[in-house]
Structures are given as C-alpha cells and as structure tokens.
C-alpha positions in Angstrom: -1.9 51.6 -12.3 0.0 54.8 -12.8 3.3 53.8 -13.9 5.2 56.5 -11.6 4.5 55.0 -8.6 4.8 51.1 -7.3 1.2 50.0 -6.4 0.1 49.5 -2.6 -1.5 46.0 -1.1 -3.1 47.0 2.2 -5.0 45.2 4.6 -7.3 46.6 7.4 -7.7 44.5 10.0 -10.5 46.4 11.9 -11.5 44.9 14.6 -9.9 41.6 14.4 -6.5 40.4 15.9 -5.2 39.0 19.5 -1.6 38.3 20.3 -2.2 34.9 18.6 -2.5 36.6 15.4 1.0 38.1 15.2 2.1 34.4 13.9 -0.2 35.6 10.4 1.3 38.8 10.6 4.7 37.4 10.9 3.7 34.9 7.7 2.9 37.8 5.8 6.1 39.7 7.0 8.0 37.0 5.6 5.8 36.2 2.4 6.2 39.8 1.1 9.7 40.4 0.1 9.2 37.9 -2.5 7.0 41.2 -4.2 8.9 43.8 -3.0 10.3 44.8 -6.0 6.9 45.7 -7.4 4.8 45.9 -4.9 4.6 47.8 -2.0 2.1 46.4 1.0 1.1 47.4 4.3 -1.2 46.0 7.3 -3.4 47.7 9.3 -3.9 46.1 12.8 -5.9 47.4 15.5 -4.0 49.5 17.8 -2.8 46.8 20.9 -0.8 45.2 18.2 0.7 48.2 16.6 3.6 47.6 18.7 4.1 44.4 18.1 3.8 44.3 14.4 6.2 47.2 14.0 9.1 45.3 15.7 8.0 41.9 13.7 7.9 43.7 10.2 11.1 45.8 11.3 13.8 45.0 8.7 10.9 43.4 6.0 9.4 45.6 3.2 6.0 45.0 5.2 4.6 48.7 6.5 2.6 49.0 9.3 -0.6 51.6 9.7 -3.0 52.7 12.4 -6.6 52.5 11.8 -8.0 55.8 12.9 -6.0 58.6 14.6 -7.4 62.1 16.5 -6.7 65.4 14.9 -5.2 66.8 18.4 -1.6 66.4 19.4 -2.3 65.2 22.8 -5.2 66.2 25.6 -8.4 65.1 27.5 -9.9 62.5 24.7 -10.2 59.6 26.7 -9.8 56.4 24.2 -8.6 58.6 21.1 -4.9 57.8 20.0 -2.9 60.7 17.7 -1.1 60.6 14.9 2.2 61.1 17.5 1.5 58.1 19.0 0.9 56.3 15.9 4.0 56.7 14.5 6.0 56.3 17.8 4.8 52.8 18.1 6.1 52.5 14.6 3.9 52.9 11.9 4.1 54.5 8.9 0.5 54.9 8.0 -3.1 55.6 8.9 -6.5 54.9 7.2 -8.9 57.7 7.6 -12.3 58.7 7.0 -13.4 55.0 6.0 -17.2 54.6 5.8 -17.5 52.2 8.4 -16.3 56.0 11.1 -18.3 58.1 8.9 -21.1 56.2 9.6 -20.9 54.7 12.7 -19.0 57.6 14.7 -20.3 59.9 12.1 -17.2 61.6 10.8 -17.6 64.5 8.6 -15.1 65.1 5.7 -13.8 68.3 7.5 -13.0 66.3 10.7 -11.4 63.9 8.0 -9.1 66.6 6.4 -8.0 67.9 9.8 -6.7 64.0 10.7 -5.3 64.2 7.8 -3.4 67.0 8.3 -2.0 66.0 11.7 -1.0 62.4 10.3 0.9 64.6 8.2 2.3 66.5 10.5 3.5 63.4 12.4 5.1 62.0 9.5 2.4 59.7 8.2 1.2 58.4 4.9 -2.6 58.9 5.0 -5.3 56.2 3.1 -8.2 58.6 2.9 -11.2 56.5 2.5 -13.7 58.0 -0.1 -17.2 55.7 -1.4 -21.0 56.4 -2.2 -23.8 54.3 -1.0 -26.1 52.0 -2.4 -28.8 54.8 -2.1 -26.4 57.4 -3.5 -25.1 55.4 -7.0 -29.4 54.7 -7.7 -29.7 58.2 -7.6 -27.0 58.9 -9.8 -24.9 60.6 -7.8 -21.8 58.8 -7.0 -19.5 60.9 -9.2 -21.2 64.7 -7.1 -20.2 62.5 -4.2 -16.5 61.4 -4.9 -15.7 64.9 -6.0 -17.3 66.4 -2.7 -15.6 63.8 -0.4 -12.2 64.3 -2.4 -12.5 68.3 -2.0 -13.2 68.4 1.7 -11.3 65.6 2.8 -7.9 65.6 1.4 -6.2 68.5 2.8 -4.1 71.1 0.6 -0.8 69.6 1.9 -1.3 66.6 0.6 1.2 64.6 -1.8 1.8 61.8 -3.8 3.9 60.7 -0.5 2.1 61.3 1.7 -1.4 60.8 0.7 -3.1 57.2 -0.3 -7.0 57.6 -1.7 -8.8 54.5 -1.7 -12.1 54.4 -3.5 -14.7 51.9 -1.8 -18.0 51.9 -2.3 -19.7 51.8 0.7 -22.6 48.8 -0.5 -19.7 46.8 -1.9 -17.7 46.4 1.7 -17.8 42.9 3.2 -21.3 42.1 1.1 -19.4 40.3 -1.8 -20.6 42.6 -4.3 -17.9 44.7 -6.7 -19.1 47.7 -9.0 -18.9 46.7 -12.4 -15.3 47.3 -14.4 -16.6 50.3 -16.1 -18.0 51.2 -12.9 -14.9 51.5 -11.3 -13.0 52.8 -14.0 -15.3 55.6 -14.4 -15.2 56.6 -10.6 -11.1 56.0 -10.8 -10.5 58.2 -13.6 -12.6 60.8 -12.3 -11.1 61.1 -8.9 -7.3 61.2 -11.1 -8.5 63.9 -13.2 -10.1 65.5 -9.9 -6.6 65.3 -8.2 -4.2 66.7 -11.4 -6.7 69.6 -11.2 -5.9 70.1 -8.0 -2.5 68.9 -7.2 -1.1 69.0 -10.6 2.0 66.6 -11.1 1.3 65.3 -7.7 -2.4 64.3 -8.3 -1.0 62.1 -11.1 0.9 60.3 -9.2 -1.5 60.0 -6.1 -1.8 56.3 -5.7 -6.0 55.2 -6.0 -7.2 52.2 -4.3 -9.5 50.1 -4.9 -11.6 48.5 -1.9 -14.5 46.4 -1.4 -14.7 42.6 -1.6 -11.6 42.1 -3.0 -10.2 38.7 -3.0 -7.9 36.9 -4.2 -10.3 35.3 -7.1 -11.2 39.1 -9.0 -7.9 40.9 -7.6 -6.4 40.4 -10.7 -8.7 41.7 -12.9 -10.0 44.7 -10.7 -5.8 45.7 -10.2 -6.2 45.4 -14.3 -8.5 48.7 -14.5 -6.9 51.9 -15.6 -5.8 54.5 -12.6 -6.3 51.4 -9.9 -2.9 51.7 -8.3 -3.4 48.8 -5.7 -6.5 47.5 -3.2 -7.7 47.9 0.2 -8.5 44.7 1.4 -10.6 43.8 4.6 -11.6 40.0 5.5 -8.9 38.8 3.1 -6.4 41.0 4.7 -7.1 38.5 7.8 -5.4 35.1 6.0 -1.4 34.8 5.3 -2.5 32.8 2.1 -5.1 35.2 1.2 -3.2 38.4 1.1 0.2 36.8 -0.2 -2.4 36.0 -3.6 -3.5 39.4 -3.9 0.0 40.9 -3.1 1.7 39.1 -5.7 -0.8 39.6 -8.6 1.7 42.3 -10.0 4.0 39.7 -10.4 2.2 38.1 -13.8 1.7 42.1 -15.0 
C-alpha cells in the first residue's frame, strides 16, 4: 500500500440483500471501528437498502456506496438512479464501470468517465472498475488494456479523494481464481506509474484495489503486494465474519 493514504476494504453487494440483511450490515457496522484507525471500509448494497444502511452506519467509521449511478442529473430514464440521489440517501461512494455493466449492459469507458464525473459533481468518491479478460491476458494484452481503460475512464477531475481504481481481472471474479503475485504486482505498478503521469502527486496517492476472489484465506498476502492499497470484495463482502477477516488484515502489518 501507498503509505500516504489509509487502505480501503469494500464490499459490493450486487445483487444480494433484503431487509433481513441489514442485521449483517449492522454486525459489520459495529465490527469495523475496531480497524478504524488503519483501515478505512465501505459497503456497497443494492440501492433499496441504501437508505437503510446509511442511517445504521451513521455515527460508525463504516461508508456506504451505490452500485451504479447515471451520468444525467435527473430526467426520463426510467429505473436509472443519479449520482444526486445517491448521495442524498447517504452514501458516500459509487462503483463504476465494473465488468459485470460493461458486459452485461455494455458500458463503454466514455460512458464510464462521464458517471464519473457527475459522481463527482455530487460529492462522491468514485471506485472505477478497470480488468482484462481471460481472452485478453492470453493474448498478451492486459497491460494495452489497463492503460486504455485507465485513459478513457477516469475523468481529468479526478483525485486522490475522490477517485478509488480497483483492478479486477475480469476471469478472476467469483471463479476462485487470483492472478499470480507478480501478476498483480505488474498490472498494480503499471496503472501507479500510469496515474503519476497523469495526475502527478495525486496519481501517487490514488488508492488501487485489488478485486477478484478475495477471501479472507489469501487477503493477506494479495493486501502484501506493492501499490495494492486495499480489495474489492464480492461474495465475501456478503458474511459479517468474512469481511471483519479481511478488514482487519492491516492490523498484523
């Protein structure tokens, strides 16, 4: 981890979570302040409990994100949600561009930047979701891919405050397969080099996620790698027990 900034534990919920699962939210509420001081962490729930969580994590060092926002203000998009609505229900953050949307709702990187820009606008810290596929690292390209995803996504307002990458490689999400630790070191160091180029002292402080299958039995060693600044967990995400091990892994550094 970059040793300006306190490294981020989030969890995306996707598409998971009633009202009964506010009592694992509230758990995880409660669990974190115990890392606080080292760690910051967030969840991610879908949107009918953004609400909800907000007011339960209120007064915790648990932050609250939205999973997707539109790039518009307000208007005629039936079923979108903005940025403005986002943070009025009391979120902080917002995940964006993960492959999951760029491949099923096939979202492009420019409609990507231009979320991230209104999340900005609203006051939101945006995860911006960047990852090759399995098809795209045999052909040796992972590294063109990063670089073109980190270019056309990431707008030029962003910050070390108020911008989040996450680096998940797109055959490594929910199959319980991780990249190598060179692997990932490689793709992490390129994308901090890619950022100081272009941000300068706030691309070296840009916090870098790492995502895909981690748990809470190789979170320790993949939070280990240089220029991993934190995770960005799915299934795991979903279990009080489960998160609390990842979050406090920082703890024993």
């Amino acid at each position: 981890m970059t040793p300006e900034n306190k490294p981020l534990i989030a969890g995306n919920w996707k598409m998971n979570g009633l009202q009964s699962s506010l009592e694992t939210l509230t758990a995880i509420a409660e669990g974190v302040s115990a890392f606080a001081a080292k760690t910051d962490t967030l969840i991610c729930p879908p949107a009918t409990l953004l609400r909800a969580a907000a007011v339960i994590s209120a007064g915790t060092a648990l932050r609250i994100g939205g999973q997707d926002c539109h790039a518009a203000v307000n208007g005629a998009y039936t079923g979108e949600i903005s940025a403005e609505m986002i943070a009025d229900a009391g979120a902080t953050f917002v995940i964006l561009g993960h492959s999951e949307r760029r491949t099923l709702q096939n979202e492009t990187n420019g409609e990507v930047s231009y979320k991230a820009a209104a999340a900005h606008t609203a006051g939101l810290t945006t995860i911006v979701c960047l990852g090759e596929t399995e098809a795209e690292r045999k052909c040796g390209q992972t590294l063109d891919v990063l670089g073109r995803q980190l270019e056309e996504s990431v707008p030029d307002g962003a910050t070390s405050g108020n911008t989040v990458i996450a680096y998940e490689p797109v055959w490594a999400i929910g199959t319980g397969l991780t990249p190598t630790t060179a692997d990932i070191r490689e793709a992490h160091a390129f994308m901090r080099a890619a950022l100081e180029a272009r941000f300068g002292a706030e691309g070296k402080t840009m916090r870098i996620l790492y995502g895909g299958s981690v748990k809470a039995s190789n979170a320790a060693e993949l939070m280990a790698i240089d220029n991993v600044d934190g995770a960005l967990i799915g299934g795991a995400s979903l279990k009080a027990d489960d998160f609390l091990a990842i979050a406090g892994i920082y703890e024993a550094i």
